[in-house]
N, CA, C and O of each residue as an XYZ file, in Angstrom:
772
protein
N       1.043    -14.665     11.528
C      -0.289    -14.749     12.118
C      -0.685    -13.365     12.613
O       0.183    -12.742     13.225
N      -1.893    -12.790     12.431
C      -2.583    -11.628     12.382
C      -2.694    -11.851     14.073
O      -2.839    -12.927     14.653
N      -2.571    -10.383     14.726
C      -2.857    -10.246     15.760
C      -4.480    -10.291     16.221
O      -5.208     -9.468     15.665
N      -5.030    -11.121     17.112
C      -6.864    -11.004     16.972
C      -7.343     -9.793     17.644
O      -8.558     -9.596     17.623
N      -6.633     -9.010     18.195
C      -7.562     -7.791     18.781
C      -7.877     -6.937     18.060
O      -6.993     -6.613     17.268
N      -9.058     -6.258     17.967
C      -9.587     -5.924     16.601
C     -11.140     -4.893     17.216
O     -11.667     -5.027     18.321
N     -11.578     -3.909     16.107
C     -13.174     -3.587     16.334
C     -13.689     -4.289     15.052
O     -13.202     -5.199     14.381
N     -14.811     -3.587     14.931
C     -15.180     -4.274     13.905
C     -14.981     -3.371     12.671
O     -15.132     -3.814     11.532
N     -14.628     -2.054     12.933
C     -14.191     -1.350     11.600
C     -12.597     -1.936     11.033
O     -12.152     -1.641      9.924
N     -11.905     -2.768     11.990
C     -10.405     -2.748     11.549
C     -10.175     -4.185     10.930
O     -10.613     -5.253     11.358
N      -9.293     -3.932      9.694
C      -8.922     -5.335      8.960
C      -7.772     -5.500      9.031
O      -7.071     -4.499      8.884
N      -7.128     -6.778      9.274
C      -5.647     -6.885      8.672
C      -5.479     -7.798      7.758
O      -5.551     -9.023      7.861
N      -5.110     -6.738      6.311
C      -5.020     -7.036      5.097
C      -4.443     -7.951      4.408
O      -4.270     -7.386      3.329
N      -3.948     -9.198      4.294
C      -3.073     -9.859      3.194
C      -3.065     -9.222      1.769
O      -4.105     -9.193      1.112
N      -1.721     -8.635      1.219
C      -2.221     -8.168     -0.219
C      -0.679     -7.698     -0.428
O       0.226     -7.692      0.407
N      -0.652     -7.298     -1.826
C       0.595     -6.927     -2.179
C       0.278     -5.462     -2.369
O      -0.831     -5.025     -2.676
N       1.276     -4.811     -2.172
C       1.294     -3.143     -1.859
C       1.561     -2.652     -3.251
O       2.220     -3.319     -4.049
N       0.950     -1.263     -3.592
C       1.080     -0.822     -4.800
C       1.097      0.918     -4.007
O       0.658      1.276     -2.914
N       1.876      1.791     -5.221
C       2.070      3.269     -4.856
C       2.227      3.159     -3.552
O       1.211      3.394     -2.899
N       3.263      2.851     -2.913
C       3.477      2.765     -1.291
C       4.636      3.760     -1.089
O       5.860      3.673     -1.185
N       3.425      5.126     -0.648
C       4.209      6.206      0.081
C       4.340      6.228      1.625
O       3.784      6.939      2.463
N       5.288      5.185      1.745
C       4.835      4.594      3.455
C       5.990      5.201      4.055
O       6.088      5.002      5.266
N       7.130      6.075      3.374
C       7.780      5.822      4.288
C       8.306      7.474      4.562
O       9.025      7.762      5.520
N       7.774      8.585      3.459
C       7.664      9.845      3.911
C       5.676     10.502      3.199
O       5.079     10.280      2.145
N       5.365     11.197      4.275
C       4.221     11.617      3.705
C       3.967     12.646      1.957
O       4.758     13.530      1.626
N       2.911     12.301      1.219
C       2.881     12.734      0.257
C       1.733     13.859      0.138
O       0.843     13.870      0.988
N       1.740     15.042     -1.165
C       0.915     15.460     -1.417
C       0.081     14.871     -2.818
O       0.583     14.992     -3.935
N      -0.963     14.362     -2.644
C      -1.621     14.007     -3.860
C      -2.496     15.285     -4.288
O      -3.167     16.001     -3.545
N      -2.317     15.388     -5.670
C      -3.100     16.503     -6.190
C      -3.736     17.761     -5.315
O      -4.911     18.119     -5.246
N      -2.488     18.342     -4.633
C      -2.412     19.447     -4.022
C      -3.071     18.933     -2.390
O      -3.331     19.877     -1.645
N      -3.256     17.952     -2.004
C      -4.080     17.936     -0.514
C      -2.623     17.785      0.612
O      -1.408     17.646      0.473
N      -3.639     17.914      1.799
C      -2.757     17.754      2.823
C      -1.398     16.948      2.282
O      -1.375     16.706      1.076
N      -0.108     16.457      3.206
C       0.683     15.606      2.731
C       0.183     14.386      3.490
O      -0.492     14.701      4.470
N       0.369     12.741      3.251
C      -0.072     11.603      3.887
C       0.482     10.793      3.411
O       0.751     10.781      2.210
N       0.974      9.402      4.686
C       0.900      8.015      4.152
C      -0.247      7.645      3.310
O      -1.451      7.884      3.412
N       0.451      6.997      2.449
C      -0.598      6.236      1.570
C       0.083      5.301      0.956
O       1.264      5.398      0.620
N      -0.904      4.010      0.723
C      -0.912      2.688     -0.356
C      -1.719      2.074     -0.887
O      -2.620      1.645     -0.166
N      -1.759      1.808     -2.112
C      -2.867      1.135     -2.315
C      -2.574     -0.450     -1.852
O      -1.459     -0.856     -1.525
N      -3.898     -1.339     -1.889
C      -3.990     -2.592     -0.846
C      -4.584     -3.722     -2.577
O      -5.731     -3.798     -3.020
N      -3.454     -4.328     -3.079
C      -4.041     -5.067     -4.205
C      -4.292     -6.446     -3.451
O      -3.405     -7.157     -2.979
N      -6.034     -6.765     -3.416
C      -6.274     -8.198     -3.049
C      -6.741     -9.119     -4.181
O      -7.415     -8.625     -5.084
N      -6.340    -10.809     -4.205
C      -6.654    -11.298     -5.652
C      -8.212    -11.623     -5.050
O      -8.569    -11.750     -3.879
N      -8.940    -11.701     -6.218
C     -10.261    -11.814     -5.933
C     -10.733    -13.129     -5.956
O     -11.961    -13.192     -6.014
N     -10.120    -14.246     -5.927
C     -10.156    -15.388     -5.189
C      -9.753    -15.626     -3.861
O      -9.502    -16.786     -3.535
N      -9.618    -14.420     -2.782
C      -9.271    -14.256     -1.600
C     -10.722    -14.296     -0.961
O     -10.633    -13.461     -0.061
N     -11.799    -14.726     -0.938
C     -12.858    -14.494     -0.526
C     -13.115    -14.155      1.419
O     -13.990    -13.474      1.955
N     -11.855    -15.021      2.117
C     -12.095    -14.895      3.452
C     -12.160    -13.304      3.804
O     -12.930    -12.679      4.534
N     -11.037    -12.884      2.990
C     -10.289    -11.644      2.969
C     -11.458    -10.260      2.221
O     -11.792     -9.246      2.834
N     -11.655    -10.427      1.562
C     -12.915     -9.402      1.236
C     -14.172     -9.572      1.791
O     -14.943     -8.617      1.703
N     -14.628    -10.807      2.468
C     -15.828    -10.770      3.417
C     -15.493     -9.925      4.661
O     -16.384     -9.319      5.257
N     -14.040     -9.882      5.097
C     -13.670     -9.131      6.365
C     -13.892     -7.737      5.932
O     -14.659     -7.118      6.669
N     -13.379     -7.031      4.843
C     -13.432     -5.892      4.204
C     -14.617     -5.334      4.073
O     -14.823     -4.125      4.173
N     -15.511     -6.245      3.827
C     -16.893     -6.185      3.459
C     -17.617     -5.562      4.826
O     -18.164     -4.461      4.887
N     -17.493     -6.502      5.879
C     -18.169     -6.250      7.000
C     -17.586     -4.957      7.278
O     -18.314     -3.965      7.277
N     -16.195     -4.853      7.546
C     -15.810     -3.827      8.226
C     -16.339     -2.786      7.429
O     -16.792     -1.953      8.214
N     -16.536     -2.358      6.078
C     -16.986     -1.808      5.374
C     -18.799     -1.452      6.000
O     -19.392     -0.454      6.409
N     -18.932     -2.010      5.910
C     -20.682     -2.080      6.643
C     -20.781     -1.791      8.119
O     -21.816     -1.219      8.461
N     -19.733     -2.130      9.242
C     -19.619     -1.574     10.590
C     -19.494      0.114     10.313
O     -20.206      0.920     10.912
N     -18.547      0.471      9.383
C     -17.859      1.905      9.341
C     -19.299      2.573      8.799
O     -19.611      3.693      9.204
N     -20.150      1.857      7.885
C     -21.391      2.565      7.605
C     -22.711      2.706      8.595
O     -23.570      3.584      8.676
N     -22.553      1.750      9.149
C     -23.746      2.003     10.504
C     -23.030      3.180     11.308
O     -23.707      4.209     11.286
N     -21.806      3.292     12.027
C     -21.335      3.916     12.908
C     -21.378      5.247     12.223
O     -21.709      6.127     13.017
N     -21.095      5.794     10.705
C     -21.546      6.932     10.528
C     -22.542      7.335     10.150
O     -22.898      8.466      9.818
N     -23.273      5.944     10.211
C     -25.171      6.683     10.102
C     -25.331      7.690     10.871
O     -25.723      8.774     10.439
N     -25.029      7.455     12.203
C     -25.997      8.664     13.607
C     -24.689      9.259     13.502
O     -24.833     10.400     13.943
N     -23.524      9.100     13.162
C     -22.512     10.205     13.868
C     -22.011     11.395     12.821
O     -21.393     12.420     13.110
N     -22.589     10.824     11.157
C     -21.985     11.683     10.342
C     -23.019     11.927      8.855
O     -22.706     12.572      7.854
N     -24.118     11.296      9.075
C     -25.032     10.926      7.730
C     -26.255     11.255      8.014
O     -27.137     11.218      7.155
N     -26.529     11.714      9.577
C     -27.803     12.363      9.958
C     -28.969     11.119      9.771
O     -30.058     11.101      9.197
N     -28.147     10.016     10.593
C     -29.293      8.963     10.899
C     -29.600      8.085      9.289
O     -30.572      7.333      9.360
N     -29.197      8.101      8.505
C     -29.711      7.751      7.234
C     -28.703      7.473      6.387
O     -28.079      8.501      6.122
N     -28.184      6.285      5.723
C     -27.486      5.999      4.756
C     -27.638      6.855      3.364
O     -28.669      6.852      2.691
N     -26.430      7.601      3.032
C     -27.092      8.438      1.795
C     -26.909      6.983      0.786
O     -26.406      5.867      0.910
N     -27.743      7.862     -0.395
C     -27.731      6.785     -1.588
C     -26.206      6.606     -2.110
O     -25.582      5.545     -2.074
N     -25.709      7.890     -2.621
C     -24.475      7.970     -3.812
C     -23.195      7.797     -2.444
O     -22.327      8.660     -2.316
N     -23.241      7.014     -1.848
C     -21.751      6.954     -1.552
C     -21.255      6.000     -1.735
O     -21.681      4.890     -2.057
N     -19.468      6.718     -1.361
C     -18.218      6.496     -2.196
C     -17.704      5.606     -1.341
O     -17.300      5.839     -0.201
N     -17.731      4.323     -2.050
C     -17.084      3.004     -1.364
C     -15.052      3.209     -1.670
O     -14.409      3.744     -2.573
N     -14.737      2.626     -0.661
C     -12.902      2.636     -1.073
C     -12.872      1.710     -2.016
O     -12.247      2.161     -2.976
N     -13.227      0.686     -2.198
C     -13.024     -0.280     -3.006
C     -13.124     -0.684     -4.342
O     -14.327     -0.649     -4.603
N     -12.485     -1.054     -5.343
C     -12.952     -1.005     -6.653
C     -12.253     -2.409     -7.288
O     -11.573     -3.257     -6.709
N     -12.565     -2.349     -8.321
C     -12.270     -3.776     -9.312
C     -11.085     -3.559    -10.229
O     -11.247     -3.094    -11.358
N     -10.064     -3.845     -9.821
C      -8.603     -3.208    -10.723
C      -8.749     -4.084    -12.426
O      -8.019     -3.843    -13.388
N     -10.068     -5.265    -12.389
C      -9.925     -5.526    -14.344
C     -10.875     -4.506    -14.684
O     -11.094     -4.667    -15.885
N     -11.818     -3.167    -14.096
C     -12.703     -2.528    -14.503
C     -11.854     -1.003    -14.648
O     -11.892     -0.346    -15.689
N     -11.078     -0.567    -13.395
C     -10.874      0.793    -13.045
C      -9.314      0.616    -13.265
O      -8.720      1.678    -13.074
N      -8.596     -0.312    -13.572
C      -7.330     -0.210    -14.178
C      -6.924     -1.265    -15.192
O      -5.978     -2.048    -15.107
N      -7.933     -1.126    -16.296
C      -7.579     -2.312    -17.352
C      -6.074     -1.942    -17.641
O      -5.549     -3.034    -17.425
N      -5.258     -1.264    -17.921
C      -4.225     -1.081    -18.353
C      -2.647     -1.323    -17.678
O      -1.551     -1.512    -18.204
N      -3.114     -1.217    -16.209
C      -1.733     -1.946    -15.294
C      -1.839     -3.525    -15.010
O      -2.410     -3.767    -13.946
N      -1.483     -4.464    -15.613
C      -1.190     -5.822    -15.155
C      -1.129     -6.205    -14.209
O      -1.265     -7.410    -13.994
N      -0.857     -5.167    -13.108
C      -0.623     -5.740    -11.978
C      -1.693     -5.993    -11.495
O      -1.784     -7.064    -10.896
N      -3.034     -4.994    -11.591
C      -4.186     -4.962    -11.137
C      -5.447     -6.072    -11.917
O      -6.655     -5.881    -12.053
N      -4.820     -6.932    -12.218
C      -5.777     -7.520    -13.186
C      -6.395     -8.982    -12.313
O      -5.441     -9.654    -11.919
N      -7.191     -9.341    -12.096
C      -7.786     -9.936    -11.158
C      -7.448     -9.935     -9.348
O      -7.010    -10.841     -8.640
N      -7.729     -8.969     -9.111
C      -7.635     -8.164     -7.838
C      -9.059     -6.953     -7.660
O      -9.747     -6.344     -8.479
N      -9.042     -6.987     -6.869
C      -9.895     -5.857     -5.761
C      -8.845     -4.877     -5.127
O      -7.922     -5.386     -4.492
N      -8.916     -3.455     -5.252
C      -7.668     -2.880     -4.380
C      -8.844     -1.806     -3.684
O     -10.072     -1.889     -3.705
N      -8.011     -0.851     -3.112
C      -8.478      0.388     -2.266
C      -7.010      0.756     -1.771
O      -5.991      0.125     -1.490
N      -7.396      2.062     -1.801
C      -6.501      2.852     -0.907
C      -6.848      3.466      0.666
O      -7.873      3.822      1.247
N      -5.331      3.376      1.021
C      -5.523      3.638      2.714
C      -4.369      4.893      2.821
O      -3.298      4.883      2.213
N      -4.804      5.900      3.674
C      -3.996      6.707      4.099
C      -4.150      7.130      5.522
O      -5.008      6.758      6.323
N      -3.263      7.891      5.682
C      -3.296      8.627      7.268
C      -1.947      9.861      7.620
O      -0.836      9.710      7.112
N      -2.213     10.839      8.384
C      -1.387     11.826      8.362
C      -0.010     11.212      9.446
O       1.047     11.841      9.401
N      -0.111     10.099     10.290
C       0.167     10.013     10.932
C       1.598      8.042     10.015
O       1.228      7.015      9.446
N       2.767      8.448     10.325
C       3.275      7.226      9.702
C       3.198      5.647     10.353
O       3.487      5.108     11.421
N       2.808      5.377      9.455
C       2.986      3.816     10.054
C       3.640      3.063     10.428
O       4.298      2.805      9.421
N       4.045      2.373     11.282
C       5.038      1.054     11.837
C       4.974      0.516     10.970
O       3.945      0.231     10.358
N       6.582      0.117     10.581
C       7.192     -1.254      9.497
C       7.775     -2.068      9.623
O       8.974     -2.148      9.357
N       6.995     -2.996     10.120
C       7.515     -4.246     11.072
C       8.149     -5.523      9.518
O       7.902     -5.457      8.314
N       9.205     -6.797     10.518
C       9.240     -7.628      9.430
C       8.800     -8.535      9.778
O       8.798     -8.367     10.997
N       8.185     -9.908      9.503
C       7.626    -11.243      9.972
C       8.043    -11.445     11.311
O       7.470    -12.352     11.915
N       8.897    -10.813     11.895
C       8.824    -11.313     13.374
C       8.690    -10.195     14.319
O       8.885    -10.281     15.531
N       8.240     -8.832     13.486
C       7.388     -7.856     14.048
C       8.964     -7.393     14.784
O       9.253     -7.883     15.875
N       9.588     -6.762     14.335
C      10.591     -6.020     14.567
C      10.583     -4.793     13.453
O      10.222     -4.835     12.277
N      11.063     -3.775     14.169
C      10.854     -2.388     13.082
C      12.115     -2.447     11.425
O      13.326     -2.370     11.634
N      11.791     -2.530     10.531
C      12.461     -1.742      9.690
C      12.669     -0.728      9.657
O      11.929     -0.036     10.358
N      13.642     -0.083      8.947
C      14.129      1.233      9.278
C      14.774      1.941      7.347
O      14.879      3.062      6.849
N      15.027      0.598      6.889
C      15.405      0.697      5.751
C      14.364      0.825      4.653
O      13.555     -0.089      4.497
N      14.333      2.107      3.741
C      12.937      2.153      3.160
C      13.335      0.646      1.590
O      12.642     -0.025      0.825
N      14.483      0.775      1.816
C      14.421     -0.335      0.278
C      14.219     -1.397      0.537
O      14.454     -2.369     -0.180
N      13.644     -1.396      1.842
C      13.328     -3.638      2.550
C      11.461     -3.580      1.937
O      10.767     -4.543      1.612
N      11.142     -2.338      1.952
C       9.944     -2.316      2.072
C       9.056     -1.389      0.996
O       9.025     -0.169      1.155
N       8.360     -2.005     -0.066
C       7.858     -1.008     -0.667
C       6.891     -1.185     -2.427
O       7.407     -1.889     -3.296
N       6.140     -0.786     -2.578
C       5.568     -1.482     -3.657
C       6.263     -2.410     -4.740
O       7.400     -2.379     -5.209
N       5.055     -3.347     -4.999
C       5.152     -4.735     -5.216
C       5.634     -5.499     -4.641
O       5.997     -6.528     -5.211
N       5.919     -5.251     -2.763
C       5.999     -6.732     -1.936
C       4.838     -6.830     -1.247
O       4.131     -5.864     -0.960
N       4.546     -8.294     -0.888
C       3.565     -9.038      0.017
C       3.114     -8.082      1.277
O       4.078     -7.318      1.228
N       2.643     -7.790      1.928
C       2.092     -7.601      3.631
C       1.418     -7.412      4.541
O       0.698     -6.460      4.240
N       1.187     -7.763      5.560
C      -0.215     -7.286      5.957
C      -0.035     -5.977      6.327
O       0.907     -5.304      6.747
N      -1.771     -5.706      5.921
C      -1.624     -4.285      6.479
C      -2.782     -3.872      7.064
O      -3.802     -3.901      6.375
N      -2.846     -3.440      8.353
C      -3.880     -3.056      8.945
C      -4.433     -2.224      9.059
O      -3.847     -1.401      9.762
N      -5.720     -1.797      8.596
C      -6.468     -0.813      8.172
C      -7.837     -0.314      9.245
O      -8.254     -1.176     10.019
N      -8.326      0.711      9.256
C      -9.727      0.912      9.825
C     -10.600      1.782      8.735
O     -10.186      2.632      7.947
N     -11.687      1.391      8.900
C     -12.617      2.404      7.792
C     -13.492      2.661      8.369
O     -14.169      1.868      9.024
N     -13.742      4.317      8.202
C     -14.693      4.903      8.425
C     -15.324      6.078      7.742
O     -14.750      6.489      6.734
N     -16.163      6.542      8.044
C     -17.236      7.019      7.423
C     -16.807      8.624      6.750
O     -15.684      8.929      7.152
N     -17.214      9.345      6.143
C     -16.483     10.426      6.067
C     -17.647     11.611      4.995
O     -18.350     11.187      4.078
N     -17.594     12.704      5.314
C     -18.372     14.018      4.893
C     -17.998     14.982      4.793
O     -18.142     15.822      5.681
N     -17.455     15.186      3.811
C     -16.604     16.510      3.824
C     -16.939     16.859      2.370
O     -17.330     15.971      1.612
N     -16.792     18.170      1.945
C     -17.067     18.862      0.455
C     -17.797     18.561     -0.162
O     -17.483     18.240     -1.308
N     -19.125     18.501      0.245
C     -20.411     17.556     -0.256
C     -20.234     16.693     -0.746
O     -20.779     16.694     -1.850
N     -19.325     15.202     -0.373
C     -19.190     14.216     -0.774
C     -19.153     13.224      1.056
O     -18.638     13.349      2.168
N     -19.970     12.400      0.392
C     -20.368     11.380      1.659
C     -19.634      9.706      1.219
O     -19.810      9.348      0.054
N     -18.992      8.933      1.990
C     -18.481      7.831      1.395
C     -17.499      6.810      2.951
O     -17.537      7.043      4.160
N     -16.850      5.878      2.289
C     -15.988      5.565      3.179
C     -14.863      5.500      2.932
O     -14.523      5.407      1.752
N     -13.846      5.527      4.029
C     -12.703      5.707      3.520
C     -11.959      4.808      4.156
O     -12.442      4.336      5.185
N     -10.590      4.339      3.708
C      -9.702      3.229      4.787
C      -8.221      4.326      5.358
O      -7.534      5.195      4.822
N      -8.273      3.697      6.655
C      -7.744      4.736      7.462
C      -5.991      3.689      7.410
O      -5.841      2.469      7.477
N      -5.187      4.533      7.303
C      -3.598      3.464      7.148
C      -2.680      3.159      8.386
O      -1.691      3.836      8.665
N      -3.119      2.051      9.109
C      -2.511      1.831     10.316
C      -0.802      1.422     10.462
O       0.122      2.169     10.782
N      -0.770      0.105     10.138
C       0.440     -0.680     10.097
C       0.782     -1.935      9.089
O      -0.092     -2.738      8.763
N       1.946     -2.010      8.693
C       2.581     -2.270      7.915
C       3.404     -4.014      8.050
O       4.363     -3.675      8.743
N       3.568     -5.299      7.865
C       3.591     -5.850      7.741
C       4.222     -6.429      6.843
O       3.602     -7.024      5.962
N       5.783     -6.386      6.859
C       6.300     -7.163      5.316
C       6.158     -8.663      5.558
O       6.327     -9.071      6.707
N       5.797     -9.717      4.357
C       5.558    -11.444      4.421
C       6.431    -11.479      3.630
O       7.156    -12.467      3.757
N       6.735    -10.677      2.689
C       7.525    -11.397      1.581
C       7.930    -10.312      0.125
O       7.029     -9.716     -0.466
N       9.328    -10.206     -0.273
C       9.470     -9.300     -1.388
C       9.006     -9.758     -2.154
O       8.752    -10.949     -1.973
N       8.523     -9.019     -3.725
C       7.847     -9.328     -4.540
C       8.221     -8.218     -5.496
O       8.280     -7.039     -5.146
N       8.490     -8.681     -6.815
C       9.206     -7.874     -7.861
C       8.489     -6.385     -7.539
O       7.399     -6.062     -7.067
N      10.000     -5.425     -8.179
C       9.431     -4.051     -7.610
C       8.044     -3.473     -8.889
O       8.016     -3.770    -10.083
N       7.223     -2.767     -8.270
C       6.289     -2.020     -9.280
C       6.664     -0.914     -9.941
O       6.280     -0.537    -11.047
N       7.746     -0.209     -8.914
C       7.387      1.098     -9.315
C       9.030      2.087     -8.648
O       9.773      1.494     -7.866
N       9.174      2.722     -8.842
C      10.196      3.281     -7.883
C      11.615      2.767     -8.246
O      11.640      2.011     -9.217
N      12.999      3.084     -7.546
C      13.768      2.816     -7.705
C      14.577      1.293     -7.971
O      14.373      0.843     -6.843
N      15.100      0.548     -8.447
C      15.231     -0.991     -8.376
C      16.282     -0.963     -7.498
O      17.010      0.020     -7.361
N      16.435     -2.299     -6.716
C      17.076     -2.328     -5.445
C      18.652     -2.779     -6.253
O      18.537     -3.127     -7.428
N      19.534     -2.777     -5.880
C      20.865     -2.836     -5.703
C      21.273     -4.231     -6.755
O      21.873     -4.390     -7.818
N      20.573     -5.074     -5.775
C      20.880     -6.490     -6.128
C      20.321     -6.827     -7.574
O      20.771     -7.755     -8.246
N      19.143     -5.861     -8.053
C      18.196     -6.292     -9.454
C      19.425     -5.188    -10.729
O      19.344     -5.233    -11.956
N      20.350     -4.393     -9.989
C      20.890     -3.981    -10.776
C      22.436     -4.558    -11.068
O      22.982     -4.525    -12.171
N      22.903     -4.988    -10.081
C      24.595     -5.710    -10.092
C      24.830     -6.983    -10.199
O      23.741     -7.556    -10.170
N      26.018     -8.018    -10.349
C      26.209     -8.765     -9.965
C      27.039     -8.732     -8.707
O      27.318     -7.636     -8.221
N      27.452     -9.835     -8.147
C      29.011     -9.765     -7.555
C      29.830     -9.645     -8.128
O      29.607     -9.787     -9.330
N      30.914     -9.400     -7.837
C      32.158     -9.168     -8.787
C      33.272    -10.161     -7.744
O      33.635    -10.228     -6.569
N      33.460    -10.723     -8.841
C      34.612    -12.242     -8.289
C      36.585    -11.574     -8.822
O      37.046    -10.700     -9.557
N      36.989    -12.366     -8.142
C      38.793    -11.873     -8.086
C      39.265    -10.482     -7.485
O      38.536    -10.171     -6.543
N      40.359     -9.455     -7.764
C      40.898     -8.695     -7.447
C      39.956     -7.704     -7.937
O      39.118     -7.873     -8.822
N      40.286     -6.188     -6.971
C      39.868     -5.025     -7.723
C      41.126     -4.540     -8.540
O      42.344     -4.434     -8.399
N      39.771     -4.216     -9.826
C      41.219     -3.129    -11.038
C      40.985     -2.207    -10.594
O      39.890     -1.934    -10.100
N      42.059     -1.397    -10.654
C      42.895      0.118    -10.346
C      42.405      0.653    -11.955
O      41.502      1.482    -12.075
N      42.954      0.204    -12.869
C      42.318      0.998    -14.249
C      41.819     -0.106    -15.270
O      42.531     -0.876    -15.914
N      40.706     -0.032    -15.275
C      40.589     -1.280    -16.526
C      40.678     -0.986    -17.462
O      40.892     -1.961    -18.182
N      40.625      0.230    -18.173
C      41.144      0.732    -19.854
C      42.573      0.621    -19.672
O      43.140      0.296    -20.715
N      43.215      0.760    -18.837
C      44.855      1.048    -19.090
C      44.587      2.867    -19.433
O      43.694      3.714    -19.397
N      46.344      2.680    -19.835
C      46.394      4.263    -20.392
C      45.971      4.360    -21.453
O      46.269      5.429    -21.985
N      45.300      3.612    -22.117
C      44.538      3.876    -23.667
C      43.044      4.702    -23.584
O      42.090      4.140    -24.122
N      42.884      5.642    -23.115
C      41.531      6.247    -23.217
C      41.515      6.648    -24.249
O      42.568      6.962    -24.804
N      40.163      6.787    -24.930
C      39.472      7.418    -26.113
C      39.559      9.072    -26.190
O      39.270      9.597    -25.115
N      39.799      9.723    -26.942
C      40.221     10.960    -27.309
C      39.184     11.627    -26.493
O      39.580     12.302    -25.543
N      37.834     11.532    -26.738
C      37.084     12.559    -26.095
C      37.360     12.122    -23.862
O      37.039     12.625    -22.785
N      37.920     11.243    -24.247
C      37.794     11.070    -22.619
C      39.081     11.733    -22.192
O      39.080     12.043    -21.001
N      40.293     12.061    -22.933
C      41.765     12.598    -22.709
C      41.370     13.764    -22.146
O      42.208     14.585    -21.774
């Protein structure tokens, strides 16, 4: 259950995590270094993108007078996009809405009972979580738009990996009876002598 204290720029996300550099900051195409993830929501989530929506529209009034000179420009850059339009080619993104969230600052990685993780392989693209976001307004390099700001982190549930290293368990079995000392014996293969 989502904590209710809230403004109206801040969401907490249900979604499965994609490119989740959550747990050391990155440089993307030469910029500062930052947390970042993208936020995949299915687009039959409707409660969940009306929240996005608004908060999306709070973050645009509030930088009307503080960053847009009183006036909504025309061409701005929403976070949000349609992953069957802007990523026909990853599966994962295929009936979903995503956006990306970052921040210079790292995020808390709590688990369902809101205790810290510490272990980056408990946590990390393609699992479930909430994630709590703020968006706001932004003007910089003659580009006007909004952006989602990357608060905190929320694991609900693992979910096959996307991307990155595979965890331990997707690579081994157990191993049942005694340990062998040599399982070839003294018969090694010539190039191994």
């Amino acid at each position: 259950m989502a904590n209710t204290n809230s403004t109206a720029t801040k969401v907490v996300v249900p979604c499965r995590i994609s490119f989740a550099n959550i747990w050391e900051p990155k440089s993307i195409n030469g910029s500062d270094e930052k947390y970042s993830v993208s936020l995949l929501i299915p687009k039959e989530d409707k409660a969940t993108l009306a929240k996005i929506h608004k908060a999306i529209e709070a973050a645009k009034e509030t930088a009307k007078s503080k960053k847009w000179n009183g006036k909504i420009p025309p061409n701005l850059k929403l976070p949000i996009h349609d992953g069957d339009i802007d990523r026909p080619d990853d599966e994962n993104y295929a009936g979903h809405f995503f956006f990306n969230a970052t921040s210079k600052d790292a995020p808390q990685i709590v688990d369902r009972k809101v205790q810290p993780i510490i272990d980056p392989m408990e946590c990390g693209s393609g699992d479930y979580c909430n994630v709590s976001v703020n968006f706001y307004g932004f003007a910089a390099s003659g580009n006007k738009g909004v952006a989602a700001g990357l608060q905190n982190i929320q694991l609900v549930r693992h979910g096959e990996r996307l991307a990155g290293k595979p965890s331990a368990s997707s690579d081994f079995v157990a191993i049942e009876g005694e340990e062998e000392t040599d399982p070839l014996g003294d018969e090694l293969p010539d190039y191994l002598s």
